[in-house]
C-alpha positions as CSV (number, residue, x, y, z in Angstrom):
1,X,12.8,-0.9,21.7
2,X,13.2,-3.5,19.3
3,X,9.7,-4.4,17.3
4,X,7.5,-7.5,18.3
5,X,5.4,-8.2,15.4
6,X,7.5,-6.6,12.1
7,X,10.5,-6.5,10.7
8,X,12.3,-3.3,9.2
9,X,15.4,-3.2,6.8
10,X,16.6,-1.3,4.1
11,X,19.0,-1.9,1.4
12,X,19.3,-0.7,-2.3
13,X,17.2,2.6,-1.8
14,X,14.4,0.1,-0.9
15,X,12.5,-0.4,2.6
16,X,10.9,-3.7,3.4
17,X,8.7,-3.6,6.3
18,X,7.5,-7.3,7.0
19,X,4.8,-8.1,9.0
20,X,5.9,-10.9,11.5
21,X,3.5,-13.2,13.3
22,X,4.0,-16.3,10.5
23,X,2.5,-18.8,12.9
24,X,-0.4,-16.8,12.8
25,X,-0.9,-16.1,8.9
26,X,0.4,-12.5,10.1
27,X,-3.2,-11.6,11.6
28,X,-3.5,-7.8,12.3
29,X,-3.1,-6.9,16.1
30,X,-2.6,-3.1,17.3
31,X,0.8,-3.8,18.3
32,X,1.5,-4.4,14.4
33,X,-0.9,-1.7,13.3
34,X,1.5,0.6,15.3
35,X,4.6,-0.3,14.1
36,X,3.8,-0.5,10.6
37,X,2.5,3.3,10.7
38,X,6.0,3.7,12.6
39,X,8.4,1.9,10.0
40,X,6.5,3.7,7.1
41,X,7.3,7.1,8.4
42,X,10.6,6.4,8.8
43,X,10.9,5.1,5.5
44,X,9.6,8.5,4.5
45,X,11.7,10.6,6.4
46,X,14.6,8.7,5.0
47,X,16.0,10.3,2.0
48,X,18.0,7.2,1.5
49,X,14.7,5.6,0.7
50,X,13.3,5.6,-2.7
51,X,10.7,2.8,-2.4
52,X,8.9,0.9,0.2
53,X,7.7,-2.8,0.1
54,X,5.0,-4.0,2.5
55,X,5.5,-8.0,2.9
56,X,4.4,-11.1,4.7
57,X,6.6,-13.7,6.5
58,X,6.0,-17.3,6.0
59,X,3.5,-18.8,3.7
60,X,0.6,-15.4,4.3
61,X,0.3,-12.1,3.8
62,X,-2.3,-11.1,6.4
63,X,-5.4,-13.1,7.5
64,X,-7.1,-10.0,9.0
65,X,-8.0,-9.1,12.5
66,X,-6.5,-11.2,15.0
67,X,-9.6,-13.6,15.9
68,X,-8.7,-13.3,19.7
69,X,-9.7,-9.4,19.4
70,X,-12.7,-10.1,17.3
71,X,-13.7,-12.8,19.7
72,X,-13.4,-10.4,22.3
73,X,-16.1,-7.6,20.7
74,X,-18.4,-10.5,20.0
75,X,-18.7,-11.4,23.7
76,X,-18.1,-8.5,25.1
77,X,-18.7,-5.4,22.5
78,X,-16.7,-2.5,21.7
79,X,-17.2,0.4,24.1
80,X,-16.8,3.8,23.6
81,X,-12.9,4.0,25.0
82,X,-11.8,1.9,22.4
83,X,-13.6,4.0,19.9
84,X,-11.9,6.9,21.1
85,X,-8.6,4.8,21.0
86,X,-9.1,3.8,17.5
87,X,-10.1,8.1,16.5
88,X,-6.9,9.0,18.3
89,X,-4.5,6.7,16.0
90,X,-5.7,8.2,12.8
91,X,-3.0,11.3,12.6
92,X,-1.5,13.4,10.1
93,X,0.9,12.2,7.9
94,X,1.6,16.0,6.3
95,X,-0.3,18.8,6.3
96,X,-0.7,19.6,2.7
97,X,-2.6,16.2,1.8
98,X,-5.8,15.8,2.0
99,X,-7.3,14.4,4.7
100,X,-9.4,11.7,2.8
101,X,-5.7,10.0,3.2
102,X,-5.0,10.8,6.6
103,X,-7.0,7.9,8.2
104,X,-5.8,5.0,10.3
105,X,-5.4,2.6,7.5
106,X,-5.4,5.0,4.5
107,X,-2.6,6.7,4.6
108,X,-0.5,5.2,2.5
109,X,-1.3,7.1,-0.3
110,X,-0.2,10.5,1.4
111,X,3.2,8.9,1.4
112,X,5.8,10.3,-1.2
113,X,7.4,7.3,-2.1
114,X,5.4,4.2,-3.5
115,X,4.6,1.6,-1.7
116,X,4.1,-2.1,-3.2
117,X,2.3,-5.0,-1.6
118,X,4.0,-8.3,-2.0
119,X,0.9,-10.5,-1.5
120,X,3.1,-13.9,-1.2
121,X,-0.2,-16.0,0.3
122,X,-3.4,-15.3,1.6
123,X,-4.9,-12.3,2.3
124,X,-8.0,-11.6,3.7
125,X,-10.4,-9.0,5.8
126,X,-8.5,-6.4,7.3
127,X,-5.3,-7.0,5.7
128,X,-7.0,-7.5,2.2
129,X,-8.2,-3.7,3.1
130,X,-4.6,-2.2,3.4
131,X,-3.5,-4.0,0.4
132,X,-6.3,-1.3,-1.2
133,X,-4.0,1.6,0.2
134,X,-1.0,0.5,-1.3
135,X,-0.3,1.8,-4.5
136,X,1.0,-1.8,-6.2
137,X,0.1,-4.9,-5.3
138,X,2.1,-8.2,-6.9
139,X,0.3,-11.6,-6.3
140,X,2.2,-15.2,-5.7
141,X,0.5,-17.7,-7.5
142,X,-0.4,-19.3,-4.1
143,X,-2.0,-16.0,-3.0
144,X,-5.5,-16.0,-2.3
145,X,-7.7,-13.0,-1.6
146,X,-10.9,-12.8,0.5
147,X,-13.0,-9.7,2.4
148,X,-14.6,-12.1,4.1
149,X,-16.4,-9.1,6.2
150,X,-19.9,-9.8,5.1
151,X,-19.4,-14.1,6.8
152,X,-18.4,-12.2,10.1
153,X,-21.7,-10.5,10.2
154,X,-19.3,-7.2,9.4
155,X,-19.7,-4.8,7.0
156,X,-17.2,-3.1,4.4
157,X,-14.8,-1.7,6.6
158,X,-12.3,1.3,6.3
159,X,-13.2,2.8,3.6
160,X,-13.3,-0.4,1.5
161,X,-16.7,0.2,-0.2
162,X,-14.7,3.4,-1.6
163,X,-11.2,2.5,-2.9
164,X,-12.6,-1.2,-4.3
165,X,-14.8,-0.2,-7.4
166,X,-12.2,1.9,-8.3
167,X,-10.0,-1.0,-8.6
168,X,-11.8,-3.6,-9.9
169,X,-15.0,-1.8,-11.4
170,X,-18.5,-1.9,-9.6
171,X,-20.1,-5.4,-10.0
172,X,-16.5,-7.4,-9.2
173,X,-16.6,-5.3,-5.7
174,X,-20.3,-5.8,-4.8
175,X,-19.8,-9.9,-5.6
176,X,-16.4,-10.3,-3.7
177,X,-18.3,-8.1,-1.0
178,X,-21.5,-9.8,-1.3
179,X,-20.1,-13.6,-1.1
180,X,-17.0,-12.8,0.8
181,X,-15.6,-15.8,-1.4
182,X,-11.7,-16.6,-1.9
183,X,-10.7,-16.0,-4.7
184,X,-7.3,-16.4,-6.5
185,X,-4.5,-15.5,-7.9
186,X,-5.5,-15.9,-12.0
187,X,-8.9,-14.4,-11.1
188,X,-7.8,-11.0,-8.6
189,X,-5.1,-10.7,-12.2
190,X,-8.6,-10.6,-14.5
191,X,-10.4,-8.1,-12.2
192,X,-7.5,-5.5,-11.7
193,X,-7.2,-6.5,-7.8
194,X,-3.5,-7.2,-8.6
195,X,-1.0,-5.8,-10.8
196,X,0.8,-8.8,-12.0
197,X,1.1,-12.1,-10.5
198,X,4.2,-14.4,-10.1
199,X,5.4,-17.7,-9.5
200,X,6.0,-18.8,-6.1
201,X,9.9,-19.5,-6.5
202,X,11.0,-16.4,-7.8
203,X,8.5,-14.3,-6.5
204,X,10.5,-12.5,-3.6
205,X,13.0,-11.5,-6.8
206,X,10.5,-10.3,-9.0
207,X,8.9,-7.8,-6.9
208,X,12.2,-6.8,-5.2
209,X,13.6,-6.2,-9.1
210,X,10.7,-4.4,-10.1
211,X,11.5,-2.1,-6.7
212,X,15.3,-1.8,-7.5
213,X,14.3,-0.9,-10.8
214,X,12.1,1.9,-10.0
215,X,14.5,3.1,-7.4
216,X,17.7,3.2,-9.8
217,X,16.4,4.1,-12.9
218,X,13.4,6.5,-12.3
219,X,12.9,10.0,-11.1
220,X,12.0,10.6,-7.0
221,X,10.7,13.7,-7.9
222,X,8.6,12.8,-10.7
223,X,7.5,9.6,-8.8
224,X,6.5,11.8,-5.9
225,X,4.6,14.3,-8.3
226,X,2.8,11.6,-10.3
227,X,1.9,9.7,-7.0
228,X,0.0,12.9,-5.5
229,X,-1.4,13.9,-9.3
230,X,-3.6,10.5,-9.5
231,X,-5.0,10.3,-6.0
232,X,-6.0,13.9,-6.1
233,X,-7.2,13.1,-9.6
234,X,-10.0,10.9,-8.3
235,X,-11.6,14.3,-6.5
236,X,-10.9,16.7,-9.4
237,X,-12.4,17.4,-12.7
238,X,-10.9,16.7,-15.8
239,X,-10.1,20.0,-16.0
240,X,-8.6,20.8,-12.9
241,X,-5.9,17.9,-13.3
242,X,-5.2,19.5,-16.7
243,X,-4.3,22.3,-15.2
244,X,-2.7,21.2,-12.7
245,X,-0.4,19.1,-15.1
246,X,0.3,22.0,-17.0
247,X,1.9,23.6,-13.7
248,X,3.7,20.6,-12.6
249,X,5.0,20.4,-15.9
250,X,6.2,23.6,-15.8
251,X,8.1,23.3,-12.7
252,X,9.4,20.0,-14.0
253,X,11.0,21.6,-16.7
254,X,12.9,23.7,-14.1
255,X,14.4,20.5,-11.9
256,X,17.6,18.8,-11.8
257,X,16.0,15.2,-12.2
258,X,14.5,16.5,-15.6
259,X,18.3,17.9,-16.6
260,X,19.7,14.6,-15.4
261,X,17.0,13.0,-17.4
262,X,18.4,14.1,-20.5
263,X,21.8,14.2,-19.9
264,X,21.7,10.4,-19.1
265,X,20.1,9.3,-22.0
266,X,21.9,11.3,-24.3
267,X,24.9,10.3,-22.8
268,X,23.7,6.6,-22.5
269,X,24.3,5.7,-18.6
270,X,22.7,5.3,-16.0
271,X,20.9,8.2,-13.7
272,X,21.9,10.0,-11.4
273,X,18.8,11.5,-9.8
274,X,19.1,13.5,-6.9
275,X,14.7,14.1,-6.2
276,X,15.3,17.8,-6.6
């Protein structure tokens, strides 16, 4: 059955999973919800995958929960069936991560490949949320940024209050929390909410080179090892991820990628990396 609200395609090692409702600034509905969590794990069951992108159509990313379904619990609440609904969606992703990532929106980071948000226009709510979860995000310069939760009468949702501070540092979360303003571009670049932002034109190609490069010039393995090192890092001592390192080190020493890693550079062309 062919998707209603996304787009899936993959070329050059990279997936791009677009969400697809442009006449509605891409505003999250559970039909989307499911088939993003679908197209990401086929991304990462795809060995021909090496990175995924996460993208908006038209002039938005995501303006958050689809009003109609908001308008909905306003009038007529949020009983315990959908409750049980939403509970039932949050599912494993593997067994051997932890389950802090194995949530209905924060799962992206249990993913083996990295993902990267291309924020190309505003964001807000929900979908500023699962921006969070992503483990890049590139700005537009016409992107604009809001959690907007607190001029709903909401509160910060899934897992928000946790993953923000450790983005943009303590204060910047509790005032874009607290006023629920929009920001932009130049000012989500100064707090660390973005990684880099880009101009409009070319922005598609930036983001989409930075993915190719990452996919034809760096190590799956070591991009799958790092990826898991950092998130567990924010649970461990410093001492524990030293350790750890020291181990994955070890076994680095022992993989192809690392013996392709040399013999490429001393033999000045390109990889070859195989993830193993």
């Amino acid at each position: 059955m062919p998707n209603q609200e996304t787009q899936y395609h993959v070329a050059d090692r990279i997936a791009t999973i677009t969400l697809n409702r442009p006449d509605k600034l891409n505003a999250w509905t559970a039909t989307m919800e499911h088939e993003v969590r679908s197209a990401m794990a086929a991304a990462e069951s795809d060995e021909n995958v090496r990175v995924i992108i996460l993208a908006g159509a038209g002039r938005g990313f995501c303006a958050g929960a689809d009003i109609s379904l908001l308008s909905t619990i306003a009038e007529k609440g949020i009983g315990s069936a959908q409750l049980v609904q939403a509970r039932q969606r949050d599912g494993r992703i593997s067994e051997d991560t932890r389950s802090d990532f194995q949530r209905k929106y924060s799962y992206f980071p249990a993913l083996t490949k990295p993902v990267i948000a291309a924020i190309n226009g505003p964001v807000v709510g929900l979908g500023l949320v699962i921006t969070l979860y992503c483990d890049l995000r590139f700005a537009s310069d016409a992107a604009r940024f809001s959690t907007a939760f607190a001029r709903r009468g909401l509160v910060a949702e899934y897992g928000m209050a946790w993953m923000l501070p450790r983005l943009v540092g303590h204060a910047n979360a509790l005032d874009l929390l607290f006023s629920a303003r929009m920001i932009d571009a130049a000012e989500a670049s100064r707090m660390g909410l973005v990684n880099q932002v880009y101009p409009q034109e070319t922005f598609h190609e930036k983001v989409r080179g930075y993915a190719l490069d990452l996919a034809s010039n760096v190590s799956p393995r070591s991009l799958r090892v790092i990826k898991r090192q950092v998130y567990d890092a924010m649970f461990q001592t410093l001492a524990e991820s030293f350790e750890i390192s020291e181990q994955e080190m070890l076994a680095s020493l022992k993989s192809e990628d690392f013996k392709e890693g040399v013999a490429h550079f001393v033999e000045k062309r390109p990889p070859v990396f195989t993830g193993k």
